[in-house]
C-alpha positions, 0 to 999 in steps of 0.5 A, a space after each residue: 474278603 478285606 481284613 485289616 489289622 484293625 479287625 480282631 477276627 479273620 475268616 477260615 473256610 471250613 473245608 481248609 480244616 487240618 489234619 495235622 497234629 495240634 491242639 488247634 486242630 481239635 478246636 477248629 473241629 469242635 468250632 466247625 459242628 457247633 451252631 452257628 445261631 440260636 435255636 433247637 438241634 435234633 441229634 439222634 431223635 433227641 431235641 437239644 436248645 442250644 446258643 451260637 457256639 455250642 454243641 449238644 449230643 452223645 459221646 458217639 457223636 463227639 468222638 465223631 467229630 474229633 476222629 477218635 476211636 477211644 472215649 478215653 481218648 476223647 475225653 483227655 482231648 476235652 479236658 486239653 482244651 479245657 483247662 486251655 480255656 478254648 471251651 466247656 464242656 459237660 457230660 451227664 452221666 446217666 444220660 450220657 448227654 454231652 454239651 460244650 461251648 466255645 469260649 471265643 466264638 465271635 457272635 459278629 458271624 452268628 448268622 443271626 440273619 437266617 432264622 430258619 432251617 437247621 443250627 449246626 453248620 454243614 461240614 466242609 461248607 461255609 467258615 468259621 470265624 476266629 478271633 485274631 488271638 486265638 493262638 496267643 494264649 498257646 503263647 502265653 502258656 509256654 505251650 509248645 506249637 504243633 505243625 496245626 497250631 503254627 499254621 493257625 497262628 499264622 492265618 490269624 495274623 493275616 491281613 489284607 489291604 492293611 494301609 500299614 502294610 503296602 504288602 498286604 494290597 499285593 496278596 494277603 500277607 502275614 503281619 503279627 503287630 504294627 511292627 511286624 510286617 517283615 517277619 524272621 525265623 528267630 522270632 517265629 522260632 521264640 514264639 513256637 518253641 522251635 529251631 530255626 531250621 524247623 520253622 524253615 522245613 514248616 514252611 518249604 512243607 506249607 509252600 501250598 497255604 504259604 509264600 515266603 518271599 526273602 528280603 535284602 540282607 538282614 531285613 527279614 522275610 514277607 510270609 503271604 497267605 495263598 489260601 486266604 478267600 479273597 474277591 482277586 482272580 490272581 493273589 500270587 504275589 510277583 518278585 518284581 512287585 515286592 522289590 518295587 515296594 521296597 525301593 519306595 519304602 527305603 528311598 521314602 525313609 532315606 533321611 529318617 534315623 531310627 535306632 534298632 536291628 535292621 528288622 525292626 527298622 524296615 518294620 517301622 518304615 513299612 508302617 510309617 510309609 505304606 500309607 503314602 505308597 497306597 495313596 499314590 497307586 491308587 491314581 491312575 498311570 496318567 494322574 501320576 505321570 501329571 504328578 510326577 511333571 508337576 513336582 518336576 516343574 516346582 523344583 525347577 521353580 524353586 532352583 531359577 533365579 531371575 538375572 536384571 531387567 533393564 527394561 523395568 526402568 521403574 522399580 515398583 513394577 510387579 510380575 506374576 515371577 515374584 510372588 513364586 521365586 526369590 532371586 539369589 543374593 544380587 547386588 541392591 544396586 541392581 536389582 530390578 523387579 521382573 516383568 515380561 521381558 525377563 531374562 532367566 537362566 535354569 540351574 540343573 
C-alpha cells in the first residue's frame, strides 16, 4: 500500500489495535467499532440511524469496547477525549442510550461502495483509517505521550515510496516533514515529553513494529516501519542498501553548502536528491551501465584536445570534431581545422 508524504491519512490494520497505555489507545478502539457508512445498526434489539464515524448504544456495550469494568471510569475516559476534541459523545439519561462520534474520521475510507449488509465494522478485520495528524494536537496540548500514543505517532508519519525519501522505497520509513527523514532521540524526546534514554528503551521495547537503523556521526537515526501493510513480499530493510544511499546522497551534495546541524543538513540532502537517486534506480542494471559509459564518453570528449592537421591544407575544411570540442589555446598560426586524418591525444 503506497503512502506519500502528500497524503494526509495513512491505513492502520485493526488487528494491530494496542493494549498499552494511552489516550490513543482508547481513540483507536472507539474508531474501530464505530460505522463505517451510513445506515441503520441493531445494537440489543434496538434500531439506531447512524453516519460513517459514529456509535449508537448502551453504556454496557461502551464499557465493552473500551475494556472497563467501571462506568465511572468509562465516563472519565469519554470525557478525556472530549475535551481533547477526538470525539462527542452524548448519553440520554432516561433511556441510557449513548452516542459518539469521531471528530476526525476520514470519509475518503467510508465504504461508500458496499450499501449493504451491517454498519459497524468487524473487530480485528479490515482498518481504520487515520489522519496523518491525528497525534499532533497531543502536541499541541503539552500533553505528555504514553507508550500508546508514541507508537501512533510514529505509524502516522510513515511513508512509503515518498520521491522525498529514497529511504522510503526500501521499507516504509518514518518521516515527520519535508526535513525529517532522518530522525533523533532529542527531538523525538521534545516531542513526547520524554528523556533521551526512554525514547531509546521504547524503541529496543518495539523492535517487532519498528527498526532504527543508526546513521554516521551526528546525522541522526532512520526509524522503518515493519508492520505497515504493503504489496512487497520482504520489507526488511538491509544495511548494505542503507549505507548505499547515503554515499550517493552525500557525494550528490558535495559541492552544496547549507548552514545548520548535521541532522538537519542530511535532511535537506535527502529531500533535494532522493528524487534524482529514485529516477536513476528505476533503470535497469544494463540502462545504467549504458549511462554510466555515456557519461564516460562526454568527459572524455570534453577533456581531448586535437593537435595540427597538416593534411588540411586549406583552412575552410570542417569535420564532425568541431562542432563538439574546442582545441585548447594554440597558436593562430598553426591552427588547422581537423578532418579525418587528425591526430588527437587523451588527456586523463
Amino acid at each position: 500500500m503506497r503512502c506519500l508524504l502528500k497524503y494526509d491519512w495513512v491505513k492502520l490494520p485493526r488487528s494491530l489495535l494496542l493494549q498499552q497505555k494511552g489516550i490513543m489507545k482508547y481513540w483507536m478502539k472507539l474508531a474501530s467499532r464505530a460505522a463505517f457508512r451510513n445506515g441503520k445498526a441493531i445494537y440489543c434489539g434496538y434500531i439506531n440511524e447512524v453516519s460513517a464515524g459514529t456509535w449508537s448504544g448502551g453504556i454496557v456495550g461502551l464499557k465493552s469496547i473500551l475494556g472497563q469494568k467501571s462506568r465511572v471510569k468509562t465516563i472519565e475516559i469519554m470525557d478525556l477525549l472530549s475535551k481533547s476534541g477526538y470525539i462527542t459523545y452524548h448519553l440520554d439519561i432516561d433511556t441510557k442510550k449513548l452516542t459518539y462520534k469521531i471528530n476526525d474520521w476520514v470519509l475518503e475510507c467510508s465504504g461508500a461502495a458496499c450499501e449493504t449488509g451491517c454498519v459497524y465494522t468487524t473487530d480485528g478485520y479490515g482498518f481504520i483509517c487515520l489522519p496523518r495528524n491525528i497525534t499532533q494536537r497531543l502536541v499541541d496540548l503539552n500533553y505528555k505521550f504514553d507508550a500508546a500514543d508514541a507508537w501512533l505517532d510514529l505509524w502516522c508519519h510513515s511513508v512509503y515510496q515518498d520521491p522525498q525519501n529514497a529511504f522510503s522505497y526500501i521499507a516504509p520509513a518514518v518521516q515527520y516533514s519535508d526535513h525529517g527523514a532522518a530522525l533523533t532521540l532529542e527531538n523525538l524526546g521534545l516531542r513526547w515529553r520524554w528523556e533521551k534514554t526512554k525514547v531509546w528503551r521504547f524503541l529496543q521495547k518495539n523492535r517487532d513494529a519498528f527498526t532504527l537503523h543508526k546513521l554516521p556521526g551526528s546525522y541522526g537515526c532512520l526509524i522503518f516501519n515493519n508492520q505497515y501493510p504493503i504489496d512487497a513480499v520482504n520489507t526488511t530493510p538491509i544495511a548494505k542498501e542503507i549505507k548505499r544511499i547515503l554515499e550517493e546522497i552525500r557525494f550528490l551534495s558535495k559541492n552544496t553548502h547549507c548552514a545548520g546541524t548535521d541532522n538537519q543538513r542530511i535532511n535537506k540532502m535527502i529531500q533535494w536528491y532522493s528524487k534524482k537517486i529514485h529516477t536513476e534506480q528505476k533503470n535497469s542494471s544494463g540502462e545504467r551501465e549504458i549511462d554510466r559509459v555515456a557519461k564516460a564518453l562526454y568527459i572524455m570528449r570534453a577533456r581531448v584536445y586535437l593537435s595540427h592537421c597538416w593534411n588540411c591544407k586549406n583552412s575552410s575544411n570542417d569535420c564532425w570534431m568541431k562542432s563538439i570540442v574546442k582545441p585548447r589555446s594554440v597558436s593562430k598560426a598553426t591552427t588547422r581545422d581537423p578532418c579525418e586524418n587528425y591526430e588527437y591525444r587523451y588527456v586523463i
